[in-house]
C-alpha positions as CSV (number, residue, x, y, z in Angstrom):
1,X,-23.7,62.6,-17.7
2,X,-20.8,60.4,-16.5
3,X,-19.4,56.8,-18.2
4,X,-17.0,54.2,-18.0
5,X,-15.2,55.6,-14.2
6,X,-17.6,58.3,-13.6
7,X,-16.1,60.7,-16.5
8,X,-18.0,63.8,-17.5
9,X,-19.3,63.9,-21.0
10,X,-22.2,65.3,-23.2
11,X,-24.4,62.7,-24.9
12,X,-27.3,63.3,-27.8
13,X,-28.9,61.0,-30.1
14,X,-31.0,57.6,-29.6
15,X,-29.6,55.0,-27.5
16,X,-29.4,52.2,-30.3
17,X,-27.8,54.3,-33.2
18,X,-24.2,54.3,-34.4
19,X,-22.3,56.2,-31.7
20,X,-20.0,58.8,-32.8
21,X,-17.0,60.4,-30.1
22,X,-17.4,63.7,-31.1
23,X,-14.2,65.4,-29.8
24,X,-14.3,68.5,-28.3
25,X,-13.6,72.0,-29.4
26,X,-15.4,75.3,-28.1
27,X,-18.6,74.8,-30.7
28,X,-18.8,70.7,-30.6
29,X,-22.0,70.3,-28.2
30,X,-23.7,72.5,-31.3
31,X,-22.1,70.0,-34.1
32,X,-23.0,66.7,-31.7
33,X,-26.9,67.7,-32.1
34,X,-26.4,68.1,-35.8
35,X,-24.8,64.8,-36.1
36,X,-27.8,63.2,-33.7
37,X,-30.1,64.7,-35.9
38,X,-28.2,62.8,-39.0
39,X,-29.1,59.4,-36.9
40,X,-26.1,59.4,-34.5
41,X,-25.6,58.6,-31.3
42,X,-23.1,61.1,-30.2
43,X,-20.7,61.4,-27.2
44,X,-18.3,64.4,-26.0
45,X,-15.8,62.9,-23.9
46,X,-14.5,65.9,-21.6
47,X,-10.7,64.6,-22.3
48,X,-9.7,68.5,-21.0
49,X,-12.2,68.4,-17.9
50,X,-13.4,72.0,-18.9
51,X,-10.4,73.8,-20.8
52,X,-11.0,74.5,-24.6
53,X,-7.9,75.4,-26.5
54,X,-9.4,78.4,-28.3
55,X,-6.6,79.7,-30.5
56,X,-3.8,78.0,-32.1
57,X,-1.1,78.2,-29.6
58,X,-3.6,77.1,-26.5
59,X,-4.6,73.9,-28.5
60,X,-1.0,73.0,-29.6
61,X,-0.2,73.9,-25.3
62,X,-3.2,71.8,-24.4
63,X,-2.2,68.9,-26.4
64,X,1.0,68.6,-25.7
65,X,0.1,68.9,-21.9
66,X,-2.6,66.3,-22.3
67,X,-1.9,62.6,-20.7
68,X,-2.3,60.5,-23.6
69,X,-1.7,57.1,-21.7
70,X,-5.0,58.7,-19.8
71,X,-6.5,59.8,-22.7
72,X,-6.6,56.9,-24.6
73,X,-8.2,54.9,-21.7
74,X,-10.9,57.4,-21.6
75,X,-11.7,57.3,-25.2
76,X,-11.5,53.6,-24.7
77,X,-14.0,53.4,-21.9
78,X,-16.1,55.7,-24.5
79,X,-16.4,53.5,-26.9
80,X,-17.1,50.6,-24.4
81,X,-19.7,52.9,-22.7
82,X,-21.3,53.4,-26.3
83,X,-20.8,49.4,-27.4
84,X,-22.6,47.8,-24.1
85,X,-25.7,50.4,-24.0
86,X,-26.9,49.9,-27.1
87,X,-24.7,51.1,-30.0
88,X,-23.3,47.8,-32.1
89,X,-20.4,50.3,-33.9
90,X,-18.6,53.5,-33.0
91,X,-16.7,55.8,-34.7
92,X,-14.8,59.0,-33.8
93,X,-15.0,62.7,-35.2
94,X,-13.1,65.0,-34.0
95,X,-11.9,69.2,-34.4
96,X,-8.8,70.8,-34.3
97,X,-6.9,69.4,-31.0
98,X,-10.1,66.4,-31.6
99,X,-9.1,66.1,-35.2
100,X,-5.8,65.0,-33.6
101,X,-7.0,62.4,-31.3
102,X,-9.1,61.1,-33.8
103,X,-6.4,59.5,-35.4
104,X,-5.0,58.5,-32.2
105,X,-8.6,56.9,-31.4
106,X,-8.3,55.0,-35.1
107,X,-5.3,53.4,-33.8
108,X,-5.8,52.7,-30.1
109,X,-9.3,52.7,-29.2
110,X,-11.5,50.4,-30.8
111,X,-13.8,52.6,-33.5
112,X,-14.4,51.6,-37.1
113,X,-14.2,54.4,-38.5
114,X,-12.8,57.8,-37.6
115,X,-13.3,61.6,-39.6
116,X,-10.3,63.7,-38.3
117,X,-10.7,67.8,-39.4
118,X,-7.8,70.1,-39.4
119,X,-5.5,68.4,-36.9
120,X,-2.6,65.6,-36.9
121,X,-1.1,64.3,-34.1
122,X,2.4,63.7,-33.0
123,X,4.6,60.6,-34.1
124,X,4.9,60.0,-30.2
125,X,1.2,59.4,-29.8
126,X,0.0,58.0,-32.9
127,X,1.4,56.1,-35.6
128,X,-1.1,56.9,-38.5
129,X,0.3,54.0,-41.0
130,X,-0.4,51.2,-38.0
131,X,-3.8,52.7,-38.8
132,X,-6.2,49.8,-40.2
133,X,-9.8,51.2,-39.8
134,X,-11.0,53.5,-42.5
135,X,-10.4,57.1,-42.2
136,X,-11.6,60.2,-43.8
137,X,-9.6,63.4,-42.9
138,X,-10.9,67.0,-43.7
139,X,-8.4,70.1,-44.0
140,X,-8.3,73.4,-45.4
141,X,-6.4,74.7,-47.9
142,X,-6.0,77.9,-46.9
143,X,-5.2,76.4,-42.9
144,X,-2.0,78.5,-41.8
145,X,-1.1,76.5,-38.3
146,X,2.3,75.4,-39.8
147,X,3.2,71.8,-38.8
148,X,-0.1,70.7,-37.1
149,X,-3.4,71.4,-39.5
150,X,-1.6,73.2,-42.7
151,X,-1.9,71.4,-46.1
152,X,1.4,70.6,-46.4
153,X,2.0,68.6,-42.9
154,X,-1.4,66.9,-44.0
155,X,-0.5,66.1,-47.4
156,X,2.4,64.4,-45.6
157,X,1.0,62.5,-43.4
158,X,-1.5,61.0,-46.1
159,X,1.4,60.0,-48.2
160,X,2.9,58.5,-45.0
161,X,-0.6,56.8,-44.4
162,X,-0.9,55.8,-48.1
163,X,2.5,54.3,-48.6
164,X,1.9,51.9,-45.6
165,X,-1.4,50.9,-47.3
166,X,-3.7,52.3,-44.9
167,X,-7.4,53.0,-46.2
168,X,-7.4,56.7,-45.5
169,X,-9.4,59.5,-47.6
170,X,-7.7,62.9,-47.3
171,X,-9.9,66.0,-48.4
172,X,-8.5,69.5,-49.2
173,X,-11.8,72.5,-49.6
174,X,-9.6,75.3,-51.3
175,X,-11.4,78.2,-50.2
176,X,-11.4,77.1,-46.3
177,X,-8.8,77.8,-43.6
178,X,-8.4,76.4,-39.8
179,X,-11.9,75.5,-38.1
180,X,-14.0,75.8,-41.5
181,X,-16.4,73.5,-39.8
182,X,-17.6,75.8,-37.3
183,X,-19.4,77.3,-39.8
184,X,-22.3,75.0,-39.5
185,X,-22.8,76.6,-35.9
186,X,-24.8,79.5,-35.0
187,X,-21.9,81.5,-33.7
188,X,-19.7,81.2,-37.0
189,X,-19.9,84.9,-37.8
190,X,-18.5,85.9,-34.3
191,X,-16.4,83.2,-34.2
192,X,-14.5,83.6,-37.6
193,X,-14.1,87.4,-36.8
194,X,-12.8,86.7,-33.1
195,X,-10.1,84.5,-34.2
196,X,-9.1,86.1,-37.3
197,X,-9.4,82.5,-39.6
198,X,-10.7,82.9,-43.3
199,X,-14.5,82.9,-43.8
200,X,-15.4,79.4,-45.5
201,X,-16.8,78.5,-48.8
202,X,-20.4,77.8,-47.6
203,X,-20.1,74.9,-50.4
204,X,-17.0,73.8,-49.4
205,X,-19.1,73.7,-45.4
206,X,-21.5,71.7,-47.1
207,X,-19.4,69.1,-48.6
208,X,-17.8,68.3,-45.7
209,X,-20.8,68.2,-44.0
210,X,-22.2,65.5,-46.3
211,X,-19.1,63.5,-47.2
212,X,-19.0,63.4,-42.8
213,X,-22.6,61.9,-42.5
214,X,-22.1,59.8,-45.9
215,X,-18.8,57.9,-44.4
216,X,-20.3,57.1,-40.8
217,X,-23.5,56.2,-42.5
218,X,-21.1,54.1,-44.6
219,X,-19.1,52.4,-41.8
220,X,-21.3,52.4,-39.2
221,X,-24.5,50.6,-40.2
């Protein structure tokens, strides 16, 4: 399907639900259907027209090669797209290099509500204490990608987020690493092996998974 000026995306879910951006990493069409089945609307924006950063160092490549003047006007003519055919709120999800641009979306874009997981995005793209919509941010503890998904540049950027009062939930699963949400696909055991990142707590998986349906639920009815 194409929306706003005939950009490609993937959309799931009944026309008058909540509408979630659900941005992209190599698994998302799988974890779009989950979240339609939870009573969302969901959209995949194709922000990368077909690449998928797969690793670490393609994703941190990818994003800091991405146009984010451009990008932000797509996810903005997302949520418009979602808005005028029949969804009253949106909010945005998003993965890895998505978990990133979830935050930027918070800021720029329009959603009420936004559920970044293991990813924060440059000062130069997003300032996440101008952030006034509520956010819930998922990362694992055992996450090694120093400086973009690890515990420590997330712990700081919540303290940066709390001590300009913005109303952001940080969550921390302690026996999960990078992509510990790709677990809930049917390719996690392949997956976790190809790329090496620890095998999650199937609790921890589950948490998430509820606290992400819970918040939306929340924020967007």
């Amino acid at each position: 399907m194409t929306f706003g000026n005939g950009l490609p995306g993937y959309e799931v879910g009944e026309k008058t639900a909540p509408g979630l951006l659900v941005i992209q990493n190599d698994l998302i069409k799988e974890v779009a259907i989950m979240l339609s089945k939870a009573g969302f609307r969901c959209l995949i924006p194709d922000l990368y027209k077909g690449k998928i950063g797969l690793d670490a160092e393609e994703a941190a490549h990818l994003l800091n090669e991405l146009d984010f003047q451009n990008a932000v006007e797509e996810l903005k003519q997302a949520v418009q797209y979602l808005k005028s055919t029949g969804s009253a709120k949106v909010g945005a999800v998003g993965f890895c290099m998505g978990g990133a641009l979830s935050f930027c979306a918070a800021q720029h874009c329009g959603v009420t509500a936004a559920a970044p997981f293991y990813g924060t995005p440059n000062a130069t793209i997003c300032e996440v204490e101008k952030i006034t919509v509520p956010v819930e941010a998922h990362f694992g503890a055992l996450d090694t990608i120093t400086g973009f998904s690890d515990a420590a540049t997330a712990k700081a950027l919540e303290e940066k987020m709390k001590q300009a009062g913005a109303p952001a939930t940080f969550y921390y699963y302690e026996r999960s690493g990078h992509s510990f949400f790709n677990a809930v696909t049917s390719k996690a055991t392949e997956y976790f092996a190809k790329y090496g990142y620890p095998v999650p707590a199937p609790e921890e998986v589950s948490l998430a998974r509820q606290r992400l349906v819970d918040f939306f639920s929340k924020y967007l009815s």
